[in-house]
N, C-alpha and C positions, 0 to 999 in steps of 0.2 A: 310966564311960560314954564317955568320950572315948577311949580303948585300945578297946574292943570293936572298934567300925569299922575301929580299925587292924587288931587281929588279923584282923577280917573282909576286910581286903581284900587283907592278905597272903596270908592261905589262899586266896581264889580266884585273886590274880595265881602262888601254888602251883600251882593246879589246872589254871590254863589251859595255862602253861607243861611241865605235867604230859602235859595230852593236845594238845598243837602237833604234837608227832611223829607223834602218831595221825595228825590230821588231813590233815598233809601228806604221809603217805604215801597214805593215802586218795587224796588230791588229784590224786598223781604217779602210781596205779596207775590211777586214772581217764582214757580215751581225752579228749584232749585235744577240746574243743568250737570248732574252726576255721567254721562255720558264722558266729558271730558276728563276726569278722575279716571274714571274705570277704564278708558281707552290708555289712559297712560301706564296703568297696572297692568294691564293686557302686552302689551309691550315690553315693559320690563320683566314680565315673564316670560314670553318668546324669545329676548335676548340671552337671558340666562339658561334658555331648555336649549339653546342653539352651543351657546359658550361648551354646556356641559358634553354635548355630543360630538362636537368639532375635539375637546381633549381626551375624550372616552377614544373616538376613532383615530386618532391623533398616537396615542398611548398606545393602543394596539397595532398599529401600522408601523412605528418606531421597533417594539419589539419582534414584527413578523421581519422587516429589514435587516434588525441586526442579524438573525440569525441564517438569512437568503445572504448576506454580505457578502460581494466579491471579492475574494481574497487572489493576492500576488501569488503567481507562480515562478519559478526556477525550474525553468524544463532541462537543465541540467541534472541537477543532483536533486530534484523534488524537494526543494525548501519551501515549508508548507507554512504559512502563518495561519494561527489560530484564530478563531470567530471568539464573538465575546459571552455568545448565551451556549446553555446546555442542555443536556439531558440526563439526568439519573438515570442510572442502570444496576441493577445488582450485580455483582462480581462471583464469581464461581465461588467464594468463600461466605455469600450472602451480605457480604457489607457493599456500600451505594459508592457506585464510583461514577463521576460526573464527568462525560462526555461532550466535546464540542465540534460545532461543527467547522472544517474547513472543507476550499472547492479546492479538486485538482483536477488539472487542464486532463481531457480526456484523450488528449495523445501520448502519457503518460501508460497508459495502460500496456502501450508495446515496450515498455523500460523499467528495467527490476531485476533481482536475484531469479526470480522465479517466471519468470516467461519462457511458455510453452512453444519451443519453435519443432515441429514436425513437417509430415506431409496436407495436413490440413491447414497448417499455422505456419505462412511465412515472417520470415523475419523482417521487421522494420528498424532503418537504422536512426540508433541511437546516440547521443553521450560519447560520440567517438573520440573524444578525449580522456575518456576513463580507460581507455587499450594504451599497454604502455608494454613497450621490450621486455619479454621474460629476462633476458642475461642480462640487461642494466639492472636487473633487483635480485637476481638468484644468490642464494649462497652456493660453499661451495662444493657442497654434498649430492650433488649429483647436475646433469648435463642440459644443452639445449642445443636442437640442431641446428641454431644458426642464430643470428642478432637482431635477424627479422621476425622471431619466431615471437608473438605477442600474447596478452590476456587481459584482460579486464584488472585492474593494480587491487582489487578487493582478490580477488580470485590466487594471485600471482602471491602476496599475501599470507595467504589461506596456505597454498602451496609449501612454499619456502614453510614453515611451520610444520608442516605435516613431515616432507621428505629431510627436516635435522631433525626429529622426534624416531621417523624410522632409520635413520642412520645408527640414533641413540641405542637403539632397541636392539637393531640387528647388524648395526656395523657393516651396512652393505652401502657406498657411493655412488652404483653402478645402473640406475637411473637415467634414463634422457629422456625428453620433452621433445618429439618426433612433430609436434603439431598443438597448433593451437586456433588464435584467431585466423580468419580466410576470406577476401572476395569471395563474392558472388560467384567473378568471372574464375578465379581459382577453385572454386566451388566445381564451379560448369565443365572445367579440364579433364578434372579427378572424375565425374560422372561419364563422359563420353569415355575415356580412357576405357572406364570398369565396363560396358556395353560394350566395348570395342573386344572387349576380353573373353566375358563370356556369352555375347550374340547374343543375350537377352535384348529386350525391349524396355526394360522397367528392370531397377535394379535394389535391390534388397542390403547391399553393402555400403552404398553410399549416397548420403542424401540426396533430393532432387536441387539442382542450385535453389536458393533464394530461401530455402527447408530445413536449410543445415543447420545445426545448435553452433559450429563453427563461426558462423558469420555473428556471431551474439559475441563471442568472447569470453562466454563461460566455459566451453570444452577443451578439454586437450585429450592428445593421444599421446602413452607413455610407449618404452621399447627399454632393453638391455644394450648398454654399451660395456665394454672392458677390453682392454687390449687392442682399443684400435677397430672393435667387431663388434659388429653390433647382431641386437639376437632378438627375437622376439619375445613378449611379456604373455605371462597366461594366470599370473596372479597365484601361484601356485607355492607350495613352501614358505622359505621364508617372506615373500612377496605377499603372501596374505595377510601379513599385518596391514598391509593399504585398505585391503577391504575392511577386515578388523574394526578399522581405527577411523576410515576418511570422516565419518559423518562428524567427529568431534573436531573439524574443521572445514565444516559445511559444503561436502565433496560428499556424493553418489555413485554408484556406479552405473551409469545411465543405461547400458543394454546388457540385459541379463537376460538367460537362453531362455528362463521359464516366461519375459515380457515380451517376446519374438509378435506375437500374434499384436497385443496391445499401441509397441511401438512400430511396429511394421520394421525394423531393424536388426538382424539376427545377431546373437551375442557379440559382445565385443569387450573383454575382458580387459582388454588397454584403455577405453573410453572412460573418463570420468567427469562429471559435469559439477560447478559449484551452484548452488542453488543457499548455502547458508545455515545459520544456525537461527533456532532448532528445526528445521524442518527436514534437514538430512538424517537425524539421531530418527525421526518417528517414523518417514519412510522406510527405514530399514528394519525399525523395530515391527513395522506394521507391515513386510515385505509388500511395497505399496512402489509402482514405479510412476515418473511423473506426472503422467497422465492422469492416474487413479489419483495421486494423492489432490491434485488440485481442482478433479470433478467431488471427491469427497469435501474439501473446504465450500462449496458451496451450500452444506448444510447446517453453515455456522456463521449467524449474525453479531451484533453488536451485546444484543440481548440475549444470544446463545454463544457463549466463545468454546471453540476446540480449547482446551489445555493442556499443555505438555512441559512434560519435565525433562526437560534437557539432559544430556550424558552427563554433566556435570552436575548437576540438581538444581539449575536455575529455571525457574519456574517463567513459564510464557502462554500470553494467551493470542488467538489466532482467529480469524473473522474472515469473512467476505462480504464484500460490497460492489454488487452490480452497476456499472457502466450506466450515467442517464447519457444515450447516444443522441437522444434528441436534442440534446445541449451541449453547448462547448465544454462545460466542467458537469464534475459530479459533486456532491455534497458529502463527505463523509465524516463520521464521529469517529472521535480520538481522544485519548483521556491525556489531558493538557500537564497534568503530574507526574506523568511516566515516559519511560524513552520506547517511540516508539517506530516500525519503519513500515515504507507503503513501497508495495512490490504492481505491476501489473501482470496479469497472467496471457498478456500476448493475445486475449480473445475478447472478452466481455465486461473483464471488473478487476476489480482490486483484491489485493489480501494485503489486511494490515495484521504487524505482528508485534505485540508488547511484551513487553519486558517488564512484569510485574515489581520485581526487586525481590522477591521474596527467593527463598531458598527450599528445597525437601528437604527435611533433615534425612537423615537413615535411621533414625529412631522411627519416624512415621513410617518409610516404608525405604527396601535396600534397593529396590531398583526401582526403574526409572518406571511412572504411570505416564496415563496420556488417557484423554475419556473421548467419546464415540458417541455417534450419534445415538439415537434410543435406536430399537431392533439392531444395532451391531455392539459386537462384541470386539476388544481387543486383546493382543494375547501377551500373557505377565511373564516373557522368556527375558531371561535376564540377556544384556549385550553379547556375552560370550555366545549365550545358546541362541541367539536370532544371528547372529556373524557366519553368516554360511562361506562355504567355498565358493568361488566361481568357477564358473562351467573354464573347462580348456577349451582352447580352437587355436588349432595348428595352421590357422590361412586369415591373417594382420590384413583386415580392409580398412578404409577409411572413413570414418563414418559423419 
């Protein structure tokens, strides 16, 4: 039993062996099946032309993302995190400064130094946390009517700075802070009051509620106190060193008699608004009132910056960037190296404003420049000779 399988399996390793030659002639007279070969090649090149085009599309979808990337916002204080790709841009001195992009939430646009609050433009409230007691931070060179009387702490700040500087100057303490931040509904009192007063129907002294620069937290209204009496301010004499001087502590003088027509508000020589540095030094040098100066920043992109040289000679560049309203955020470039801040203008877009680092010397030039768009001209009056008087007005509205 155990031999059989053997002889059985030597007889067919016989047999196979027997007909192997058959076979492989067979095999070798048969037209060779190349079909199979080339079908496999065919294949392995389809996988690879696939491979390539999945990381080609792949590559470029990665970088179109990083730079769409949704970035965090801080709709308190605009704490913007940057995007990771850029953009080259030339810099007003011709060297390449590289821009990134970040989104900022487009309800930002109503919150900033520079927001346009008039009769077109109400005010949206903001950051009401940044309103803090003028008399909890005042020094003590001059007044405030009361402990409720408030301002924005950048503003308040600003303030306190300016009025121990003019005290330095002119040794006068007799200053008070009549007004500052305001409700709406406090807005609305002061307007029927002044209608009540002079039987108009529309009134030209004091904002429409909801209009007012008051409700922002950037304005105040100043007055004379001494002796217990208080007197009203008309910026005159020694008091012109406020006008003077405010813009080197990013303070304006918001209604000036010649902007009556533009702001729809007739002078008010006690009214001062912060709007910042530098753009309070170039409105005055460019007797440009709010309105004007921030319809002229819209002729200045990423790739075109305003530049201005601050009262102090610190050099700064300045831009606009339109509102995408069709989207929650907008996309804007900001150069990742430099300090920079984003203002909204209360209507449409942004102005970002950088802070180069760099300095004018006075060897280059003694007074301050600032460049314009092409067809405009700006004018080279040193601070002293653009520092005009302010108009007087013997009749204190509130504006």
């Amino acid at each position: 039993m155990s031999q059989k399988p053997k002889k059985h399996t030597q007889n067919q390793q016989k047999k196979t062996q027997s007909q192997k030659p058959a076979e492989e002639k067979h095999v070798h007279n048969t037209r060779p099946l190349p079909q199979k070969r080339k079908k496999g090649g065919k294949k392995a090149a389809e996988i690879i032309i696939s491979l390539l085009l999945v990381a080609a599309m792949g590559y470029g979808g990665f970088h179109a993302y990083r730079s769409l990337k949704p970035i965090s916002q801080d709709t308190e204080n605009l704490s913007l995190v940057p995007g990771e790709d850029g953009e080259t841009v030339p810099d007003a001195s011709g060297e390449q400064t590289i821009y990134e992009n970040i989104a900022v939430q487009n309800t930002q646009v109503n919150a900033g130094d520079l927001i346009l609050v008039n009769d077109a433009n109400a005010y949206v409230d903001n950051n009401a946390s940044e309103i803090v007691s003028i008399y909890d931070k005042k020094t003590e060179h001059y007044h405030v009517s009361g402990t409720e009387t408030s301002l924005r702490e950048t503003a308040v700040d600003a303030l306190n700075r300016m009025l121990e500087d003019f005290y330095v100057a002119k040794n006068h303490s007799d200053i008070i802070v009549i007004s500052g931040y305001r409700t709406k509904d406090q807005q609305q009192k002061l307007y029927d009051e002044d209608l009540a007063q002079t039987g108009e129907s529309t009134s030209t002294r004091v904002a429409l509620p909801g209009h007012s620069e008051h409700e922002s937290g950037y304005s105040l209204d100043v007055s004379l106190y001494e002796d217990g009496v208080q007197s009203d301010y008309d910026g005159t004499g020694d008091y012109s060193w406020i006008d003077e001087n405010c813009d080197h502590y990013g303070y304006i003088l918001r209604y000036a008699a010649d902007k009556a027509e533009i702001t729809g508000i007739q002078a008010e020589p006690w009214h001062y608004r912060y709007v910042g540095e530098p753009h309070a030094t170039y409105m005055k040098e460019n007797n440009l009132c709010l309105e004007e100066y921030l319809t002229q920043l819209k002729d200045y992109t990423s790739d075109n910056r305003l530049q201005i040289v601050n009262w102090d000679g610190e050099i700064y560049e300045v831009y606009y960037v339109a509102a995408d309203m069709a989207a929650d955020s907008t996309y804007v470039l900001v150069p990742p190296d430099q300090d920079y801040t984003i203002s909204g203008n209360n209507s449409d877009g942004f102005i970002i404003t950088v802070d180069t680092g760099r300095i004018q010397s006075f060897e280059e030039n003694s007074t301050a420049e600032t460049t314009a768009p092409e067809g405009q001209t700006v004018p080279e009056e040193t601070q002293a000779e653009t520092a005009a008087a302010p108009e007087e007005n013997s009749e204190e509205a509130v504006g």
